[in-house]
Every structure is written in structure tokens, then in C-alpha cells.
C-alpha positions in Angstrom: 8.3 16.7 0.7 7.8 19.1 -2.1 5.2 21.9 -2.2 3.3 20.0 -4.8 3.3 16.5 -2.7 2.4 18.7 0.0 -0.6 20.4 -2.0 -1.7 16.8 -3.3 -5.5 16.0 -1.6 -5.1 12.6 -0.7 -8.2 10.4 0.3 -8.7 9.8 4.2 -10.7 8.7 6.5 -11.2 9.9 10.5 -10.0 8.1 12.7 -13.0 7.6 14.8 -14.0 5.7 11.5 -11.3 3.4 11.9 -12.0 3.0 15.7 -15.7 2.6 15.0 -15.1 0.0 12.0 -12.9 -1.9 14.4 -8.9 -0.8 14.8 -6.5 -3.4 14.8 -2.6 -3.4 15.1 -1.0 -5.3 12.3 -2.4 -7.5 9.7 -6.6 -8.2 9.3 -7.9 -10.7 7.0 -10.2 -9.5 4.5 -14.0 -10.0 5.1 -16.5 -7.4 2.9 -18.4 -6.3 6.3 -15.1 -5.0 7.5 -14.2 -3.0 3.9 -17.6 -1.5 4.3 -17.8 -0.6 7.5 -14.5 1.3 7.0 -15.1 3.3 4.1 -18.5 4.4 4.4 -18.4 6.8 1.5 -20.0 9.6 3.6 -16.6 9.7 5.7 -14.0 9.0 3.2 -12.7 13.2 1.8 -9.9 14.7 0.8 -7.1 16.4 2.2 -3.8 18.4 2.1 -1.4 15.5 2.0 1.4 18.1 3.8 -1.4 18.5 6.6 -2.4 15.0 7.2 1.5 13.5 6.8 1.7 14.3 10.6 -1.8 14.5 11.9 -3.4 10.9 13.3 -6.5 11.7 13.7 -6.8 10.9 10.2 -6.1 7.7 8.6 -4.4 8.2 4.4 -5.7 5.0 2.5 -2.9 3.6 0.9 -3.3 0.5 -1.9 -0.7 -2.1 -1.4 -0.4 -4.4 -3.9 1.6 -7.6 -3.6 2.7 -9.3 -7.1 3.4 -13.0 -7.0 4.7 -15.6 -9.7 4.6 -19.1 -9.2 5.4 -19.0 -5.3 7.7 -16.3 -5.6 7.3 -12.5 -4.6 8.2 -9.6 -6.3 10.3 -7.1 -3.9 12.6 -4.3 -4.3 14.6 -1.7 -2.3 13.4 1.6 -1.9 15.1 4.2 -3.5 16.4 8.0 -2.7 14.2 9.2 -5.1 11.2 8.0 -3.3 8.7 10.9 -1.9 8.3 9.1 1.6 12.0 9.8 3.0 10.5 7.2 6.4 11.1 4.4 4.3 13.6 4.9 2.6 16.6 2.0 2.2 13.9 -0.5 3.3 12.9 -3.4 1.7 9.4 -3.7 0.6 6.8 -6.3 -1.5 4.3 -3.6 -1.2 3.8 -1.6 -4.4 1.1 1.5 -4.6 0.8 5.0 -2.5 -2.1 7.5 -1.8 -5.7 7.7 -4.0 -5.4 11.7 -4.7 -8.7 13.8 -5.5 -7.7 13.7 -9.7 -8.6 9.9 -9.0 -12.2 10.5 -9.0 -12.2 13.1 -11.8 -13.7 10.8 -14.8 -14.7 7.4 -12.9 -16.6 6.8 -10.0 -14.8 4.2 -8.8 -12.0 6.3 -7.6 -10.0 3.8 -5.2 -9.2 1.5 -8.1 -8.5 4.1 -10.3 -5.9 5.2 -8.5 -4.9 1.8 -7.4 -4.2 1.0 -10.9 -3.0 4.1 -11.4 -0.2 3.7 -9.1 0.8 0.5 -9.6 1.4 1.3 -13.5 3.3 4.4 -12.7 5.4 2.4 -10.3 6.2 -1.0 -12.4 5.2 -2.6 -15.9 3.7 -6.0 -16.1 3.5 -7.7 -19.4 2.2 -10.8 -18.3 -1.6 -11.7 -17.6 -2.9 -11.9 -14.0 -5.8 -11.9 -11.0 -6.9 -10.4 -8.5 -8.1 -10.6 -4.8 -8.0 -8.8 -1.5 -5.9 -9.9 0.9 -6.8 -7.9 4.2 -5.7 -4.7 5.9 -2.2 -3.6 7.3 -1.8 -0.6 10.0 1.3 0.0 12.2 0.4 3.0 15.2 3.3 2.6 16.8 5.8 5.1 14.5 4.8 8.3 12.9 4.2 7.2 9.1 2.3 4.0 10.4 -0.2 6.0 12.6 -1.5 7.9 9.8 -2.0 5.8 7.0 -4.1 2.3 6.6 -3.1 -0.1 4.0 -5.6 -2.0 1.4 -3.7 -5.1 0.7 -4.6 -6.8 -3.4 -2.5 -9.7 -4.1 -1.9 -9.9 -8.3 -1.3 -13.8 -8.9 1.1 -13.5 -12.2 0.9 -16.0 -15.2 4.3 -14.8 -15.9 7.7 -12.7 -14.2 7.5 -10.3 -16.3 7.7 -7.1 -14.3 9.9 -4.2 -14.5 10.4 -1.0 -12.5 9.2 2.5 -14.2 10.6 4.8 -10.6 14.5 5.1 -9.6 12.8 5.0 -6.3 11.9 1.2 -7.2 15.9 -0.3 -7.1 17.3 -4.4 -6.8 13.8 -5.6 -7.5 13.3 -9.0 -8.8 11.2 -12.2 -7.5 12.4 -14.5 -4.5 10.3 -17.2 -2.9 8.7 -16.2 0.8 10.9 -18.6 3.0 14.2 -16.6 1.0 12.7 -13.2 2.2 11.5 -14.3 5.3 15.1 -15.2 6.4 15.8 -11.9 5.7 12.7 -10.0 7.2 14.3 -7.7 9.3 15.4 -5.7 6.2 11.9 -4.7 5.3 9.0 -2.2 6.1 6.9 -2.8 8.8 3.8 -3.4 6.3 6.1 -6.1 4.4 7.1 -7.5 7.6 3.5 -7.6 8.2 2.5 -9.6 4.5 4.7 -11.9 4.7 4.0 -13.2 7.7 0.8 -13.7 7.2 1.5 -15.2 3.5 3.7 -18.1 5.7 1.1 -18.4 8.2 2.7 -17.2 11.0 
């Protein structure tokens, strides 16, 4: 990680926060009384993203935002250019990263701002869509899992018309969830995660 990565203040939460709210291994559904319990403003801050890359006693939010067309999901691979060098040569359908402190600069809103934020610096959608949260991801068991929590937002798409903006964003396209199901084994933990719980399983 560069020193500017490293420098960034990303938004976090403690731990006990997450333990208090309720932790969970792998995917929860979404229900409002959980959201809230777990980011009671009064806990949520900002930190040195080199500090709190390797330190689980606090939890980096991360959006994770799930496109789908028709039935079909948008995926990728990720890149060499991408700043997390865990993940990298996985597959993911997860697109996003971490709300930093500029976020909340002109909106008070600053989760969405930087959702939105990331997801335009990361792909361009020229096709209408909607919204809705889909639950919660977290993975303790390796050292990038254990200190981040995922936000999961599926975007329903009108259209598939997306396109990558990042080299670290590479064979992306749409496939339907049986296709990359078969191949599950190729992707993150979090994707592993989503589309299971898309199939029902």
C-alpha cells in the first residue's frame, strides 16, 4: 500500500460495536434495527487506513454493491492494479471500497456519498436503475475479512450497459447466477457469500 492509501482516514467502527449490534459469520439479511444498531453515529470515526489494515479491533465499512440485469450479474476479475494486493486474481460481483473522511466534507450523508462515489470511480452505468439493501457480509477467519464489514446494495439495471473505469476492474461482463455459481470457487469470500444467498442456498 502506498503512503497516501496508508494516510487515507477510512470510516470504522469498534469492534465491541459489532459484537454488541450482534456479530455474525457470513451473510445477514437486511432488517433496519440491525443497520442501526451497528452504526450508531456516536461510534462510527475515522482512521489511518495503514493502521487499521491489520488491526481487528476495528471493523472498516466497506459498500458492496451488486449490479444485476435481467437475471444476470455483473462480475469481473480483479486486477494488479488494485490497492488490496489480498484479493487480487479473484473473482468478484462486489463493486465499492472504504467511505474516507473527504466523504463527509459537503453532505451529511457521508456513507452514500462515498458509496456513490466509489461505484462511479469504479464502473460507468448508462442505463437507469434501483436500489435496495440486501444484508451484511463479514468473513473473520483471514486477515482482510476480520477487519472490514461489508454493506451489501443490490442496483436492479433497466439495461447492461456497464463499463469498467479501473485497470484493476478486468474480464467483466454479466453472466446469470447458476453460470457463476458453477464456478464459485474462483471468487472472493464476500462474492462466494452473495451469491449464495441470491440462489438461496
Amino acid at each position: 500500500m502506498d503512503a497516501d492509501k496508508a494516510a487515507e482516514k477510512v470510516l470504522c467502527i469498534p469492534a465491541t460495536q459489532f459484537q454488541a449490534a450482534g456479530e455474525f459469520h457470513g451473510f445477514r439479511s437486511f432488517d433496519e434495527g440491525y443497520r442501526e444498531r451497528l452504526l450508531t453515529s456516536g461510534q462510527m470515526s475515522f482512521r489511518a487506513r495503514g493502521e487499521v489494515e491489520t488491526d481487528p479491533n476495528f471493523k472498516q465499512l466497506i459498500p458492496y454493491v451488486v449490479l444485476r440485469c435481467n437475471g444476470e450479474l455483473f462480475h469481473y476479475t480483479r486486477g494488479s492494479s488494485g490497492t488490496e494486493s489480498r484479493l487480487r486474481a479473484l473473482r468478484s460481483i462486489g463493486l465499492g471500497g472504504h467511505i474516507s473522511q473527504e466523504d463527509g466534507a459537503t453532505t451529511a450523508d457521508l456513507y452514500r456519498t462515498g458509496m456513490l462515489r466509489e461505484l462511479s470511480e469504479e464502473v460507468e452505468i448508462q442505463a437507469s436503475w434501483t436500489e435496495r439493501p440486501l444484508g451484511f457480509i463479514y468473513d473473520g477467519r483471514s486477515a482482510v475479512g476480520e477487519v472490514h464489514l461489508g454493506i451489501v446494495h443490490l442496483l436492479e439495471l433497466q439495461e447492461p450497459l456497464v463499463w469498467p473505469r479501473e485497470a484493476a476492474i478486468d474480464e467483466a461482463g454479466f453472466l446469470s447466477l447458476s453460470e457463476l455459481l458453477r464456478n464459485r470457487d474462483e471468487f472472493e469470500t464476500w462474492s462466494q457469500f452473495v451469491l449464495e444467498r441470491l440462489a438461496g442456498v
